[in-house]
N, C-alpha and C positions, 0 to 999 in steps of 0.2 A: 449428686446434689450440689457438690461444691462447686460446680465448673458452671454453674447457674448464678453464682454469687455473679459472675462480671456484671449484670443487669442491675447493682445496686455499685455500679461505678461513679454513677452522673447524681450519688442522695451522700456522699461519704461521708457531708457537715449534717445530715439529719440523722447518717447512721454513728456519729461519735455523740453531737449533742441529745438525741434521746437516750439513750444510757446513763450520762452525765447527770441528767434533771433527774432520771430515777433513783440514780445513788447519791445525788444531793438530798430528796427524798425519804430514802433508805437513813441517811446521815440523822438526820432530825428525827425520825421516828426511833432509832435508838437511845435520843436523848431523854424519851418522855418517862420511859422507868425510872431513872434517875430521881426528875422533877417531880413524879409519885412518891419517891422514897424521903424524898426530901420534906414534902407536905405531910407524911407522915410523921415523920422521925424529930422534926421544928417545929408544925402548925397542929398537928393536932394535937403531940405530947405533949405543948408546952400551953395549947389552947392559943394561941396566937392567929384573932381571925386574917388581919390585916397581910398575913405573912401567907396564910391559903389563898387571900385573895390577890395577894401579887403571882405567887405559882401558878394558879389558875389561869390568868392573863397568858403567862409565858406558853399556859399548854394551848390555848386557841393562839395563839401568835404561832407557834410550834404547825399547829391542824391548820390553819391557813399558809404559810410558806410553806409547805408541806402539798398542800391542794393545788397553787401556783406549780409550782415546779411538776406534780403530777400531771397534770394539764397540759404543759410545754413538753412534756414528753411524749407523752401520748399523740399530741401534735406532728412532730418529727419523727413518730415511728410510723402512724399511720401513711404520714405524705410515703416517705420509703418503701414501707410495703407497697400501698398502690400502685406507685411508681416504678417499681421493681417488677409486678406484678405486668404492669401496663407493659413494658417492654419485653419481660418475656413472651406476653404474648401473642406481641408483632413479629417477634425474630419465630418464632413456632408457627403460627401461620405460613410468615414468608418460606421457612424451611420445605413446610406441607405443599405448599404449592409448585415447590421443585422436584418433588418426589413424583414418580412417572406410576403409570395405573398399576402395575407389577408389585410395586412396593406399598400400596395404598392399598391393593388388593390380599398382599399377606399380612397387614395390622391389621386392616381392617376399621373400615369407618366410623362403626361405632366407640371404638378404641381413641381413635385419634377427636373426636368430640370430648368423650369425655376431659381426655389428657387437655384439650384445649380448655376447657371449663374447670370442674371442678378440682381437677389435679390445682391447675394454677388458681384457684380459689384458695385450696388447701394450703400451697404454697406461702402465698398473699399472708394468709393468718397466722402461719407459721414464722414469716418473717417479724410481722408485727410483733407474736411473742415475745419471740426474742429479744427485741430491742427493749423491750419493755419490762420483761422479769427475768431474762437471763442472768445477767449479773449481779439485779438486784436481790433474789430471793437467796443466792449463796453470799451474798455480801453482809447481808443480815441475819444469815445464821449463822456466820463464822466471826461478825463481826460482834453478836448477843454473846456468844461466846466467851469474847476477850472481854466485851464486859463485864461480864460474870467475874472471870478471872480479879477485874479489877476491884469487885469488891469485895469476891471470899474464895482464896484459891482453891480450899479441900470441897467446898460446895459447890464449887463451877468443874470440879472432876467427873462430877455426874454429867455436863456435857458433852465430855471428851468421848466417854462412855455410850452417850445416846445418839450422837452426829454418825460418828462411825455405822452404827445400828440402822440405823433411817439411810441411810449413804446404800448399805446393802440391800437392803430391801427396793428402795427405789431405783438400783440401777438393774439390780436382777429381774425387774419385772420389765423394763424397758427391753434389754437386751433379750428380752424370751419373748414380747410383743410385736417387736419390729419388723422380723419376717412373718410374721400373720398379718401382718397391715397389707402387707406386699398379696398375701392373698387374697384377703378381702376384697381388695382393689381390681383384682385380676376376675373375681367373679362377679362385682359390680361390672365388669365390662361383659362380661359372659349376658346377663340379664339386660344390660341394656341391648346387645347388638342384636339378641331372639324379640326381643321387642321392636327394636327397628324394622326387620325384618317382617314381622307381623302385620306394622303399621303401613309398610309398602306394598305387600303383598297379600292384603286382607282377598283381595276379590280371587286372587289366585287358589289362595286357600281355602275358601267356601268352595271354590267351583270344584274341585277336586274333594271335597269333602274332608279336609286336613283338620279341621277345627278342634276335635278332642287330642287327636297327636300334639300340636302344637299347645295347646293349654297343660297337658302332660309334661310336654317339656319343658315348662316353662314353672310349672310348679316343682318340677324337679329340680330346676337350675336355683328358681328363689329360695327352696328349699335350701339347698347346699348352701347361699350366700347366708341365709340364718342364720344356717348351727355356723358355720365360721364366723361371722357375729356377735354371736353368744357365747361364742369357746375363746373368743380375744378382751368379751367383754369383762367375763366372768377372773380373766386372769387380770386386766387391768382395775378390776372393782375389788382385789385385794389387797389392794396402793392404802384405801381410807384406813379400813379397818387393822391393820397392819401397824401403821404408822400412830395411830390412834392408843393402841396399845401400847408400843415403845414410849410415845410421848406419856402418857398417864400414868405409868409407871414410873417413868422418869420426875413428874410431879410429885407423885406418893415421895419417894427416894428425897427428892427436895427438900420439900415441905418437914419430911423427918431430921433430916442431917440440918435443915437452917433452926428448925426447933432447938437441937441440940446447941448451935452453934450462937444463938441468941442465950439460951438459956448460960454457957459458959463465957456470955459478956463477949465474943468474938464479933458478931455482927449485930446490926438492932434488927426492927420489925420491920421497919422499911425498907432495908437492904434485903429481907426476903422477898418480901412482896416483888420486888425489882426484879427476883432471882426469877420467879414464880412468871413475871411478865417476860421476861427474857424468854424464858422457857414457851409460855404463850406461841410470842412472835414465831421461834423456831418452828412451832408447830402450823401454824400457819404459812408461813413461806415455805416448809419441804411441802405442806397440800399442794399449793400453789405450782412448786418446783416439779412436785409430783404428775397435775394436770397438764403442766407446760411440757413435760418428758413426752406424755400421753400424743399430744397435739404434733411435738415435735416429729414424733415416732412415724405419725400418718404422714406430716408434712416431707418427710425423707423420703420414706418410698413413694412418694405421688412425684419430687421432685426427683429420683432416678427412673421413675416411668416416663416424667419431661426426656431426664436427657436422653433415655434410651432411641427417643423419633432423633433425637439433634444426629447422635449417632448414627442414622440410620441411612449411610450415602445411596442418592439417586442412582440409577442405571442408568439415567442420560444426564450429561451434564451439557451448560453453555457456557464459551469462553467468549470474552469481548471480542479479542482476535488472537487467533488459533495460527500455529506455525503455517498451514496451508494458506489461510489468508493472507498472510502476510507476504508469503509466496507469490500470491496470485496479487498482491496489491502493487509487488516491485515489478513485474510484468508491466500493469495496466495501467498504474500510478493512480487507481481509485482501490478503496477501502469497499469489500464487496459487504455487502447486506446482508446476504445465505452463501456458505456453503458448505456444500455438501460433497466428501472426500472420500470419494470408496466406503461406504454407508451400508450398512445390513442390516436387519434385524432377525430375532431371535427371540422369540415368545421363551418364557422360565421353563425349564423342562425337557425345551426341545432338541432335537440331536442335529436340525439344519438351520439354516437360515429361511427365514419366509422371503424376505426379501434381500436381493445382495449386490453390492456395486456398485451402489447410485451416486454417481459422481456429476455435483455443476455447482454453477457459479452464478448469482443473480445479483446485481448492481442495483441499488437504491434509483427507483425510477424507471426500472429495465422490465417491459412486458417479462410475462413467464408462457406465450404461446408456443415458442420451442421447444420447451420441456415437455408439452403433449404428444408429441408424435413418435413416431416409433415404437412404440406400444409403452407405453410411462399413462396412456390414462384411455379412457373407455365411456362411449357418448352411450348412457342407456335409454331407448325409444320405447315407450310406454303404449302399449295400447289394451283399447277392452271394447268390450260389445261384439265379440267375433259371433256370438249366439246370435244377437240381432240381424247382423249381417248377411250373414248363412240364409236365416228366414227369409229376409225384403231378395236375397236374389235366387234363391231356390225356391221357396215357401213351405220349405221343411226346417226341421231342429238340426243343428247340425249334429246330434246325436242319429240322426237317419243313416245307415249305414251305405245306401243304396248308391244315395244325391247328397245328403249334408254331409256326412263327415268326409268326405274325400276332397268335394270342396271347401272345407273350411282348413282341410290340409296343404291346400294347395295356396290357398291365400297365406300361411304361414310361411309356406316355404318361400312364397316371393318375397314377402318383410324380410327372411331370412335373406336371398339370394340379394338382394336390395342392400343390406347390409356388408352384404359381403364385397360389393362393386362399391362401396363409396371406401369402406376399409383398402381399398386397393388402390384407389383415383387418393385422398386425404393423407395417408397412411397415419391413420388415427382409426381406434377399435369403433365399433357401432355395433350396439347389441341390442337386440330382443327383449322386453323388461314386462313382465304379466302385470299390469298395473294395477295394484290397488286405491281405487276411486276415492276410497273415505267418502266424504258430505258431496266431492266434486260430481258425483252422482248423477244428483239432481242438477245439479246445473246444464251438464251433458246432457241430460233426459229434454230439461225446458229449451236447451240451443235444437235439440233434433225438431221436438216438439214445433218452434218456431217457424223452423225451416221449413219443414217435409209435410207438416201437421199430422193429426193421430194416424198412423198407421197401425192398424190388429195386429199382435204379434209382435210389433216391432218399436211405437214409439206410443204406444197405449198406456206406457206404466208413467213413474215418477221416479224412475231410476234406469242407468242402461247396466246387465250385469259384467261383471270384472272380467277382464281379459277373455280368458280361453272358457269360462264356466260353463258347466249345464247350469240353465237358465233354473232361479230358485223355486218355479214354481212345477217343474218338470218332475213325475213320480220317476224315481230311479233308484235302484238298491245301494249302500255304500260301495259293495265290491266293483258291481259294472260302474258304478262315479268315478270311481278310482284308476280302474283298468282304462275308461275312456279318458279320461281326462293325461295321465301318465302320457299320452302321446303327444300331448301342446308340450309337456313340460320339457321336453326334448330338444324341442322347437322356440325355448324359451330360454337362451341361454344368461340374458340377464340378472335371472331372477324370476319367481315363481310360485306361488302357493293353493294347494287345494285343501279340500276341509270335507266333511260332511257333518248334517247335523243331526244329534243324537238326543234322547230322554235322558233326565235322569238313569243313571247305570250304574248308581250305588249296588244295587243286591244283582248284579250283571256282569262281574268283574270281567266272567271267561269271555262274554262277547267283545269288551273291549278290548282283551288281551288276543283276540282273535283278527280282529280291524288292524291293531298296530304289527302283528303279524304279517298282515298283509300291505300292508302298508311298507312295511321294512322291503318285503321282494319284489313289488310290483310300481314303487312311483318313489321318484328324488324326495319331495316335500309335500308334508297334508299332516292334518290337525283334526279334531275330534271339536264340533260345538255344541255346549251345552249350557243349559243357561246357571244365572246364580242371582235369587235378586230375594230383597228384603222389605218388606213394609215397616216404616217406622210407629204408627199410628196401631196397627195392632199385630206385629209380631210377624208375621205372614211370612214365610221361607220360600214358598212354591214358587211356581213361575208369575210374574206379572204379565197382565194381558197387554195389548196394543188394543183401542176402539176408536171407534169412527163419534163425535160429537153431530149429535141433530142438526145441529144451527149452521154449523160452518162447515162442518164437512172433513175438519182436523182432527188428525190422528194423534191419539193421546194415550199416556198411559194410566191403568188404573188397575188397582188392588182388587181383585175376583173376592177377597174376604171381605174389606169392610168398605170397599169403593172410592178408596183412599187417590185423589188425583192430584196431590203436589208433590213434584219433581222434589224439591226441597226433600221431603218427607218419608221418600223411599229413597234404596239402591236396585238400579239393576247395573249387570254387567252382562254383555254378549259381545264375540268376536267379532269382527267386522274388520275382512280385509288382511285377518290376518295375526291382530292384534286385538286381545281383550280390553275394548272398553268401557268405560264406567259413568262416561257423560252423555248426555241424552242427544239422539240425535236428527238433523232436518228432516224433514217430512219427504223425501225422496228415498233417502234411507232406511226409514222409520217404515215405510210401507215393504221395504225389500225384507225386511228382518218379519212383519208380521204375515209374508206370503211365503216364508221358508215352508219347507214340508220336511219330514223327518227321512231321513235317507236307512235308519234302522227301526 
């Protein structure tokens, strides 16, 4: 926390003058016993109104410079704290942004949110404290003290007696709360990151049927953050009553010893009362001293979770210019932009490099088209509709073992052999890439559409299907999908994805555990789809329908319960392509999704 203080480097006249205005403050408010004892001991014994009402003056003269000066402090402490706060939280960001995904990945995001926020909240408040009761709440009770002393030594020994007492009490509870704050903090980050988590991943976790696990966990996490909560609260909520007791004790003790002490002519009535106020204050400013302990206690450990990120050096650093460049600048007598000096990388964990050697130079202004060749980068060629294809030149599926698949292997292997004579003519990589269409679908569908016009089988729909597929509307079991399909993926070295689409398989585990089975021995990449969608209007879990609208002919979707058709108002979520998603999509799409057939 200390190494956080440089951030209140550019406030040092608002971090000297708020303390100052508080103990000018502090000054004055120890005068006002006095001016009590005084109104006593002159104005009333003697009945002298004239002389109450000139004291009186003095104490609102007193409560207004007093107020002034509180004001001005408060002023200068908040500018500081904010200020202090403001730049801590630029230099934490900027830090955060140096830190490489590796080290972002072992705090953990929702970690470093918090610490960006409420840590430095915490911080913020804790500074202001300070400025503001730090010195004053010990100034005034050590300073109520001497006065005491000043007007009756053996009665202000009860002080010496009760300072000491309140001293332990309030530092013993700090010292035993401090490291509980630190946990506290640590399971507030626990429960926020299962909640982020939740919040990104809601569709993931319905579709899987995760929802009671993850509410589970979650009341078990909040749970824990509780009792640690209540077991820091319950030790810091014996500060009041504690002190409470010491002080009121210490009154009784008072009040008896100044009885005695007036009664043998040593001091008057008013000098107790004063005794009595002194004692007051003390008790007020150790509460005060006490809360501020409290605040402080949180403010320390949020600001050692600060510095613990500052700590936290990146795995990649940048230097303006690096002994290499400099190298390479007396060479060329330019100052290069990038480079890159025998360069590797090395995922956490791992026993090799993934990448290793990569050594160049790129000048401000300097194409980077040399740096593609020789195998440094890789052109991936997307294609889809090979089902359509197959059809308009066979007039079979290319699921036909006889005519279609051997031709739709052969047309693979030429993309293939195609790639491989331009990798050799270029010498730059060209690969095979199973393209996922998303919405481009329809557009594909309406250019064929345009061109060639309706063809049966072929450009009849409002979508063309993805790469290598059995066409979605072909009955075919998952195992032969998979088995057939396994053979484009071969053929696809870009990149690749098959899927089949499944029911609900909650009470079905073994079938699914069966698919991924097979799935492990028989194909690179495939996915299980299932749907997950919600009516907001009346609860609805099932599947949402796709229907056809009378009037226009647009494909919409609607709630089978209570008929519910604004998008707004429900969720669905289905894969597409690859990827689960969650937004509704164009009408070329929309009809490929409501022509799926189930493969189990």
């Amino acid at each position: 926390m200390g190494k956080l203080l440089v951030y209140l480097k550019d406030y040092k006249k608002e971090s000297v003058l708020g303390p100052l205005f508080k103990l000018l403050e502090a000054s004055f408010e120890l005068i006002v016993p006095l001016v009590m004892a005084a109104i006593i001991d002159h104005g009333v014994a003697d009945g002298d109104k004239p002389y109450i009402m000139k004291m009186c003056l003095v104490l609102v003269l007193l409560a207004v410079i007093g107020l002034t000066c509180s004001i001005t402090a408060q002023y200068f402490a908040a500018k500081a704290a904010v200020g202090f706060s403001t730049g801590l939280r630029h230099a934490l960001f900027e830090h955060i942004q140096k830190l490489s995904f590796s080290e972002m990945d072992t705090v953990g995001t929702s970690t470093l949110i918090t610490r960006m926020t409420s840590d430095i909240n915490q911080t913020q408040n804790g500074v202001n404290l300070v400025l503001r009761l730090f010195l004053r709440s010990p100034f005034i009770v050590f300073g109520a003290m001497i006065m005491a002393f000043t007007i009756d030594v053996k009665a202000a020994l009860v002080f010496v007696v009760t300072i000491p007492l309140l001293s332990i009490v309030v530092f013993g509870i700090m010292l035993v709360s401090i490291p509980l704050y630190k946990k506290v903090q640590s399971a507030l980050d626990k429960v926020l990151g299962i909640t982020r988590e939740n919040l990104t991943g809601s569709r993931v976790i319905r579709a899987f049927n995760k929802e009671q696990d993850e509410i589970a966990q979650f009341h078990e996490d909040n749970e824990a953050l509780t009792k640690i909560q209540l077991y820091v609260g319950k030790i810091s909520a014996l500060m009041n009553p504690l002190t409470y007791v010491i002080i009121n004790g210490a009154v009784v003790v008072l009040v008896w010893t100044g009885a005695i002490r007036v009664n043998s002519g040593y001091i008057t009535q008013g000098e107790v009362v004063a005794l009595v106020n002194y004692m007051s204050q003390i008790l007020v400013e150790l509460i005060k001293l006490a809360n501020l302990i409290i605040n402080i206690n949180k403010s320390i450990a949020c600001g050692n979770r600060i510095q613990a990120i500052f700590e936290l050096q990146p795995s990649i650093t940048d230097h303006a210019v690096t002994p290499v460049a400099e190298e390479k600048t007396e060479h060329s007598g330019e100052v290069p932009e990038v480079v890159f000096s025998h360069v590797g990388l090395t995922y956490a964990g791992a026993g090799e490099e993934s990448l290793t050697d990569i050594d160049f130079t790129v000048k401000k202004g300097e194409t980077i088209d040399k740096l593609l060749f020789g195998g440094y980068s890789t052109i991936s060629l997307g294609y889809a509709g090979l089902c359509e294809c197959t059809r308009y030149m066979t007039g079979v599926s290319h699921t036909e073992p006889e005519t279609g698949t051997p031709f739709a292997l052969r047309v693979m292997q030429r993309l293939n052999d195609a790639c491989a004579e331009w990798k050799e003519k270029e010498n730059m990589d060209f690969s095979l890439y199973g393209t996922p269409l998303e919405s481009t679908t329809y557009k594909f569908a309406k250019c064929l559409q345009k061109r060639f016009g309706i063809i049966e089988g072929v450009t009849d729909k409002n979508y063309i299907t993805n790469s290598y597929h059995v066409h979605v509307t072909e009955n075919i079991n998952a195992f032969d999908k998979l088995k057939f399909e396994s053979q484009f993926q071969k053929l696809s070295p870009g990149g690749a994805i098959s899927y089949v689409e499944v029911p609900n398989m909650q009470d079905n585990i073994d079938a699914v555990i069966a698919v991924m089975k097979y799935i492990y021995d028989n194909i690179m990449y495939a996915e299980l789809n299932t749907k997950s969608d919600y009516c907001m209007e009346c609860g609805y879990d099932g599947e949402i329908k796709i229907v056809e609208e009378k009037d226009s002919g647009k494909l919409v979707w609607e709630c089978p319960n209570c008929g519910n058709r604004d998008q707004d108002k429900m969720s669905v979520a289905r894969r597409t392509c690859g990827y689960i998603g969650t937004q509704f999509w164009n009408q070329g799409r929309t009809q490929e999704i409501k022509e799926r057939v189930l493969h189990l």
